[in-house]
C-alpha positions as CSV (number, residue, x, y, z in Angstrom):
1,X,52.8,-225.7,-11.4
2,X,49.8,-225.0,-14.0
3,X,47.4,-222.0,-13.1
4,X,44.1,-222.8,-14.4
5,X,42.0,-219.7,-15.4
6,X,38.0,-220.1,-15.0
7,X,35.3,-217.5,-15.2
8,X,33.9,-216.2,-11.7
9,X,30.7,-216.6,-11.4
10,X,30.4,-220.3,-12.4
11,X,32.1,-220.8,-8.9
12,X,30.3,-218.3,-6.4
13,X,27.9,-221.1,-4.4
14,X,30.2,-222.5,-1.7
15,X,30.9,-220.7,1.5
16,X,34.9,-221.7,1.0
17,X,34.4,-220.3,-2.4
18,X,33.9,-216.7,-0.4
19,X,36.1,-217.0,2.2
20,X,38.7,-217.3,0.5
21,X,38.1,-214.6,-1.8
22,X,37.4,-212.1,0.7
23,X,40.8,-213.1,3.0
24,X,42.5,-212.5,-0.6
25,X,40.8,-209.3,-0.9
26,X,41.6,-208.3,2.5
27,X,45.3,-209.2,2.2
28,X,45.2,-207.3,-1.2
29,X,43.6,-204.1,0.0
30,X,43.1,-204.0,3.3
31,X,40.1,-203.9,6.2
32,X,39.3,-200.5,5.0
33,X,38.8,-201.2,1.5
34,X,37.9,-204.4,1.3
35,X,35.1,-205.7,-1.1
36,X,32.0,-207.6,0.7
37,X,30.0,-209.9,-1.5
38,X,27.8,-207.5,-3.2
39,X,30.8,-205.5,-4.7
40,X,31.7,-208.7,-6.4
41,X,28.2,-209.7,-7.7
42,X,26.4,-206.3,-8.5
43,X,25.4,-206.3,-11.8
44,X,27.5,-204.3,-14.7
45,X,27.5,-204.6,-17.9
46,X,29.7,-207.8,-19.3
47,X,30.5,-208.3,-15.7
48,X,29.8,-212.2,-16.0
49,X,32.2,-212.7,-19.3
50,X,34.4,-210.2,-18.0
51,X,35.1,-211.9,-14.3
52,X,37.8,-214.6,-13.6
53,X,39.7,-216.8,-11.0
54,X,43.1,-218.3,-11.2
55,X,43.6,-221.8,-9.2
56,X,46.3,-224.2,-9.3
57,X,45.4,-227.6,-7.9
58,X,41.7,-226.1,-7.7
59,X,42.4,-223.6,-5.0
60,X,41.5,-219.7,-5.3
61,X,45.0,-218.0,-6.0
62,X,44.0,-215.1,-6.9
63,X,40.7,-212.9,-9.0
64,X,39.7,-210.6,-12.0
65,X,36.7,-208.8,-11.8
66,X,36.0,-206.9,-14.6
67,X,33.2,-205.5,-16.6
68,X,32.6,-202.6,-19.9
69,X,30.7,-199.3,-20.4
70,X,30.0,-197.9,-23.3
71,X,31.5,-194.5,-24.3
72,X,31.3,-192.3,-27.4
73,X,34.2,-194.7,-29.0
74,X,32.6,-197.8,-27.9
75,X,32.4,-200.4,-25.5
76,X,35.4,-200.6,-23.2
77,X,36.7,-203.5,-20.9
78,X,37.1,-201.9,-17.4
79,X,39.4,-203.7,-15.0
80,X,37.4,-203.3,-11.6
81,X,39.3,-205.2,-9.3
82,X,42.4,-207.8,-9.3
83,X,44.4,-209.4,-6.7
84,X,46.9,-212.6,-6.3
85,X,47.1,-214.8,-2.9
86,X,50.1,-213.5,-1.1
87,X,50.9,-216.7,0.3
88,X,51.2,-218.0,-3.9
89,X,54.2,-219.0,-4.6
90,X,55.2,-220.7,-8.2
């Protein structure tokens, strides 16, 4: 099986696109702490370079999201948010 990685946000226009990252999400973190569609697209610095989906056979199986700051030693990568399709199985 070969996992394809591809950045985010060239994918975000197709309803499927967000259902299945938000069941994903949900599975990962539950009802409580799940992410709606702003979360993933409100602007941070790098966010856009920073952001990226794993699919095998061009299906969603699984998410990065991450973005950088800059702090007195620099800009840093910040990992905001990752999670992996439970039901992916290699």
């Amino acid at each position: 099986m070969h996992i394809v990685i591809e950045p985010f946000f060239e994918k975000t226009g197709s309803f499927s696109f967000w259902e299945t990252v938000f069941r994903i999400d949900v599975t990962a973190f539950g009802e409580e702490n799940t992410w709606n569609e702003y979360n993933f697209t409100r602007e941070f610095p790098l966010k856009k370079e920073l952001s990226f989906l794993a699919l095998t056979d061009k299906k969603i199986i699984g998410f990065l999201i991450g973005s950088a700051y800059i702090s007195f030693k620099g800009k840093t990568a910040h990992l905001n948010r990752i999670a992996v399709d439970k039901d992916f199985n290699h």
